[in-house]
C-alpha positions in Angstrom: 69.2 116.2 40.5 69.1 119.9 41.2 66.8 122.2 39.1 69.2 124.4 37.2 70.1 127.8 37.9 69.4 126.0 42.0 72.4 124.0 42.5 72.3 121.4 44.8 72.3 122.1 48.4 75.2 120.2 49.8 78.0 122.1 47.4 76.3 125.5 48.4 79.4 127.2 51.3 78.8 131.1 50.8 76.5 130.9 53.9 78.2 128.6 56.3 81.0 129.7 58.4 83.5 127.2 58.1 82.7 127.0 54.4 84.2 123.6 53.3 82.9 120.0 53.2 79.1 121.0 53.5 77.1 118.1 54.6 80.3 115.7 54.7 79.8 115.2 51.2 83.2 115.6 50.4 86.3 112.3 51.4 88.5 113.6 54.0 90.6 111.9 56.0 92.4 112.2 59.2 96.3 110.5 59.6 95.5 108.2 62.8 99.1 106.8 62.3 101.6 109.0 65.0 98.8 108.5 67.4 98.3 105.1 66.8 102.5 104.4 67.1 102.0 106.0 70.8 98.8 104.0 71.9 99.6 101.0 71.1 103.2 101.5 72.5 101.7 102.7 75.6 98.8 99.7 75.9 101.1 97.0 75.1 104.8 98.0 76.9 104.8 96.9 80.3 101.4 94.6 80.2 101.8 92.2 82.9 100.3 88.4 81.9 100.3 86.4 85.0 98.6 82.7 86.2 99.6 81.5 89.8 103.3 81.1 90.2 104.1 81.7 86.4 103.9 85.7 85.1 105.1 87.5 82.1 105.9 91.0 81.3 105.9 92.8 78.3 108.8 95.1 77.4 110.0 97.6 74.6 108.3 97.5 71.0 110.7 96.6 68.4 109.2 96.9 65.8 105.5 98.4 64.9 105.2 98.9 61.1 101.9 100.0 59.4 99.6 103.2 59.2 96.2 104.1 60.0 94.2 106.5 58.6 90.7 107.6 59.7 88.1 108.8 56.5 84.6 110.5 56.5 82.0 110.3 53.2 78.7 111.3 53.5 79.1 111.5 57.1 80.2 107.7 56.9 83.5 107.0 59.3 85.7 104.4 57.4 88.8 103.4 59.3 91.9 101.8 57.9 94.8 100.4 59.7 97.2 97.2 59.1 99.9 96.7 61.7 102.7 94.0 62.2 103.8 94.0 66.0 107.0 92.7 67.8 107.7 93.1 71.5 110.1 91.6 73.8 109.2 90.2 77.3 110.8 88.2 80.3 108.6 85.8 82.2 109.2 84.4 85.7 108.1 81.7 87.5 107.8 81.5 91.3 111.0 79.8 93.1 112.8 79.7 90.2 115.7 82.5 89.4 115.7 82.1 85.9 114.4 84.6 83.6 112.7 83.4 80.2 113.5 86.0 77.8 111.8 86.4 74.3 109.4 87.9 72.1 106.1 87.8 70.8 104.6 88.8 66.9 101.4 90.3 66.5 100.9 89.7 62.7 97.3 90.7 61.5 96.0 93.6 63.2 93.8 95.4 60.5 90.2 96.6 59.7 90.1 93.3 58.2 90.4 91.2 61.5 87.8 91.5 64.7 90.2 92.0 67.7 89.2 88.0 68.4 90.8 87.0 65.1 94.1 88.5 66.3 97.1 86.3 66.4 100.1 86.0 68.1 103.4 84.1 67.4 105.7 83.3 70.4 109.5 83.1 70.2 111.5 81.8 73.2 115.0 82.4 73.5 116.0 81.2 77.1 116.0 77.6 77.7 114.9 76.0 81.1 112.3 73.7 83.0 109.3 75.9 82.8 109.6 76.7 79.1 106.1 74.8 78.9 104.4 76.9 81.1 105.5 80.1 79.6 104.2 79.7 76.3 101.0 77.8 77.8 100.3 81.3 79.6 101.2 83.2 76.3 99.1 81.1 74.2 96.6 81.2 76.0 96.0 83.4 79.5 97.9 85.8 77.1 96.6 85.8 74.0 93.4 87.0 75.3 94.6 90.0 77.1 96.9 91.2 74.1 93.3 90.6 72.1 91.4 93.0 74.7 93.9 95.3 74.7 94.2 95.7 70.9 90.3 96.2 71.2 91.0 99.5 73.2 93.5 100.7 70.9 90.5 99.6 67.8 87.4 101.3 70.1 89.6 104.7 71.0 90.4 104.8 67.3 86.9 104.3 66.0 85.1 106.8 69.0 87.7 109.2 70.2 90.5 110.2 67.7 88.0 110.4 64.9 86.0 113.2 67.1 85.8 116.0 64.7 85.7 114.2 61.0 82.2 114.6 61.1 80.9 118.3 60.6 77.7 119.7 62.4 74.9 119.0 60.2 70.7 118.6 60.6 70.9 116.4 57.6 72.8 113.4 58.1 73.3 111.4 61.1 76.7 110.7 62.0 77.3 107.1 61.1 80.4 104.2 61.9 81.0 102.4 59.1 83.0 98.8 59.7 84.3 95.8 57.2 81.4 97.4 54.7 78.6 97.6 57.6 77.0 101.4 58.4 75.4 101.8 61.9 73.9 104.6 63.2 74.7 106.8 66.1 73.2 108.9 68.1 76.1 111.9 67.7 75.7 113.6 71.5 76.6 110.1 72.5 79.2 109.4 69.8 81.3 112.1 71.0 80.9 111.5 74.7 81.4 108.0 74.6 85.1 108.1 75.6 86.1 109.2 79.1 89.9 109.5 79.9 91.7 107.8 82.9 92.0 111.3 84.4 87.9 111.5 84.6 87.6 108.1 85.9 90.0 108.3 88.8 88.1 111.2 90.3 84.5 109.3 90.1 82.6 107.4 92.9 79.5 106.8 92.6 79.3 105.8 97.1 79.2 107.7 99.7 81.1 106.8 102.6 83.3 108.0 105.6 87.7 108.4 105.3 89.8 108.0 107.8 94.0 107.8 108.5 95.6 104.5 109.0 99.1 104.1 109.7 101.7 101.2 110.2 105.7 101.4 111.3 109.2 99.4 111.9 112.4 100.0 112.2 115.0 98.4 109.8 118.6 97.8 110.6 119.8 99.3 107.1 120.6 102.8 106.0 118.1 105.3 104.7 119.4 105.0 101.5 119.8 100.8 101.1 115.7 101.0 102.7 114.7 103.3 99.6 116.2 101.0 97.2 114.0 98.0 98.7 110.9 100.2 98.1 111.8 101.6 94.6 114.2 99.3 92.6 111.6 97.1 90.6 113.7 93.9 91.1 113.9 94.1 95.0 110.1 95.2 95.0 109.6 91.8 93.2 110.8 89.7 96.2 109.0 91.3 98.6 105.7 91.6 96.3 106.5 88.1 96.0 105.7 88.0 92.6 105.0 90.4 89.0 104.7 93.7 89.2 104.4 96.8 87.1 106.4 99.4 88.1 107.0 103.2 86.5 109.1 104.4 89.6 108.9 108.2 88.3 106.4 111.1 89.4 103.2 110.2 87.1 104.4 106.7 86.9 101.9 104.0 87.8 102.0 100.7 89.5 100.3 97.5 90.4 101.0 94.7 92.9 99.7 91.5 94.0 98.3 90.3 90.4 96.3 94.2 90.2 94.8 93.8 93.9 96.5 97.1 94.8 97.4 99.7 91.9 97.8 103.5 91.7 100.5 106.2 90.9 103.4 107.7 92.0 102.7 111.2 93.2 105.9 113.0 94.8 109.3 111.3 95.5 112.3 112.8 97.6 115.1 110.4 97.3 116.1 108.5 100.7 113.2 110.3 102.1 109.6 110.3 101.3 107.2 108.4 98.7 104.0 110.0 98.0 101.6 107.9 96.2 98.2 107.5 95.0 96.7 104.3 96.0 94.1 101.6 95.8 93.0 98.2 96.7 90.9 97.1 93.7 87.7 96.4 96.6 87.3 100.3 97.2 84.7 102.1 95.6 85.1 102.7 92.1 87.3 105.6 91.4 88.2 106.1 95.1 92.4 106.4 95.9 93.9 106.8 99.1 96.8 109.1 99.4 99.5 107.1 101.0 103.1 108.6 102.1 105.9 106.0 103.3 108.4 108.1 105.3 111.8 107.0 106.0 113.4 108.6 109.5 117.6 108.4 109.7 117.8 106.8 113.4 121.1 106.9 113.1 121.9 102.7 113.2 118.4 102.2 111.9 115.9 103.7 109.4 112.6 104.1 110.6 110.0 103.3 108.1 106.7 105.2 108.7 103.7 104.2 106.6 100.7 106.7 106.9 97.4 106.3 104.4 94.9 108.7 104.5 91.6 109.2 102.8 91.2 105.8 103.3 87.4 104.3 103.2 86.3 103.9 106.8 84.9 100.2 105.7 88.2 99.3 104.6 90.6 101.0 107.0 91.4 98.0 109.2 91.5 95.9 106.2 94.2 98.2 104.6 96.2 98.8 107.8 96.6 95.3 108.2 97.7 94.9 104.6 100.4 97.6 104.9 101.7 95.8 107.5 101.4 92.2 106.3 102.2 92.7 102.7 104.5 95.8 102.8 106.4 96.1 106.1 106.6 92.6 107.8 107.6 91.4 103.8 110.0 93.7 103.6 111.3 92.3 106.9 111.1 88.7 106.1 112.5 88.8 102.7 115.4 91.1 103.3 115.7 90.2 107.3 116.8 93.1 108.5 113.9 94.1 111.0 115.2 95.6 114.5 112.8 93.1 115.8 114.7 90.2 113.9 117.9 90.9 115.6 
């Protein structure tokens, strides 16, 4: 106790400049719930679940009920959150043309729950021979991935959005505190812990050589009926021959091939040009080629002009032959319209 007449150090604010909560002693709390309505929309909508033939994708929340909060006392972080999740998704399964609509529950996300105790309840709604396999890959394949990706949403919440709760201070450490257990963290690292997708794409930690690669055909279809084949997510499926993800807008991103090739829509000019930022997942981390598949009006054809540079000089023949084996001669073979098929 302080002697009187001293007061006690931590409720003294005439000398500091932001003059409130000295120490942390005081509660205060941060509302973590609009952010945490956005994240978790964004982490979970469009999640692609996929083993061999069979593949699932996750669509639009309906429903996403809770609040989270995020509290500091004493320089203690206490985070509280409860959640009840619903979200629709169509799976697919190779060869087949049915489409296995349903939905999935996420009941017991909450500071109470690891993200390994999370559940999930499946609900089926379209009937058909590979019903099994769908829920076998939700069950199980899937579980795990909604698991990891609710343990994003639970780290960014804990290390990131809380930035800020705890004031500068030589007296107290800041600490995490979690289900009743305090740790201890160093606080330069606490707040640097985080880096965004916008950091990451820009690292590499190689050094290596670029070059330009480039691959071309000539399609017996109109400029415009070529541009749907390379945009409209349903037609991109049969030539990817399989799940994709697919934001077909500037800033959108994509991935093909079960995630071996990802990267983001750059520039689009309808019946024209695709610009793209791209990657197969084997090139140095961080490292994107940019990629720009050109569509020329021949008149009775379309032209389609595929040209990548910035490509890694140890993987240029590698990715030339891929554009042409998994892009252009695809694109051929599904739709069959390929001047050189005629």
């Amino acid at each position: 106790m302080a002697k009187w007449g001293e007061g006690d150090p931590r409720w003294i604010v005439e000398e500091r400049a932001d003059a409130t909560n000295v120490n942390n002693w005081h509660w205060s709390e941060k509302n973590a719930t609009p952010w945490s309505k956005t994240r978790l929309t964004a982490l979970l909508e469009g999640l692609t679940i996929e083993d061999g033939p069979v593949c699932v994708t996750l669509g639009s929340v309906k429903k996403l009920d809770g609040e989270a909060t995020a509290n500091n006392r004493k320089a203690k972080l206490i985070f509280l959150y409860e959640w009840e999740i619903k979200i629709d998704f169509i799976g697919r399964v190779s060869g087949s043309d049915i489409e296995y609509k349903g939905s999935i529950e996420i009941p017991n996300l909450s500071d109470e729950n690891d993200a390994s105790e999370i559940d999930i309840n499946t609900s089926l709604d379209t009937k058909g021979p590979h019903e099994p396999n769908i829920r076998q890959l939700l069950n199980q394949i899937g579980l795990r991935k909604i698991q990891d990706v609710l343990a994003t949403y639970i780290r960014e919440l804990k290390e990131e959005f809380s930035k800020g709760l705890i004031l500068p201070t030589d007296k107290v450490k800041p600490q995490v505190v979690s289900k009743g257990k305090t740790t201890l963290v160093d606080k330069k690292s606490f707040q640097n812990m985080v880096i965004t997708d916008h950091k990451i794409a820009g690292l590499s930690k190689e050094n290596f050589d670029v070059k330009t690669v480039s691959v071309s055909d000539t399609f017996k279809v109109t400029p415009d009926r070529l541009f749907e084949v390379l945009s409209e997510i349903k037609l991109v499926q049969a030539w990817a021959n399989g799940c994709v993800e697919w934001d077909f807008r500037e800033g959108g991103k994509f991935a093909l091939f079960g995630g071996s090739v990802s990267g983001m829509f750059i520039r689009i000019d309808v019946n024209s040009e695709i610009e793209v930022s791209w990657r197969l997942k084997s090139y140095p981390e961080g490292h994107y080629a940019n990629i720009i598949f050109r569509l020329n009006d021949e008149g009775d054809s379309t032209s389609l002009v595929v040209t990548a540079s910035e490509v890694p000089s140890h993987k240029a023949e590698e990715t030339q032959n891929g554009l042409m084996r998994y892009y252009v001669a695809s694109i051929a073979r599904t739709f069959g319209f390929s001047s050189r098929m005629s």
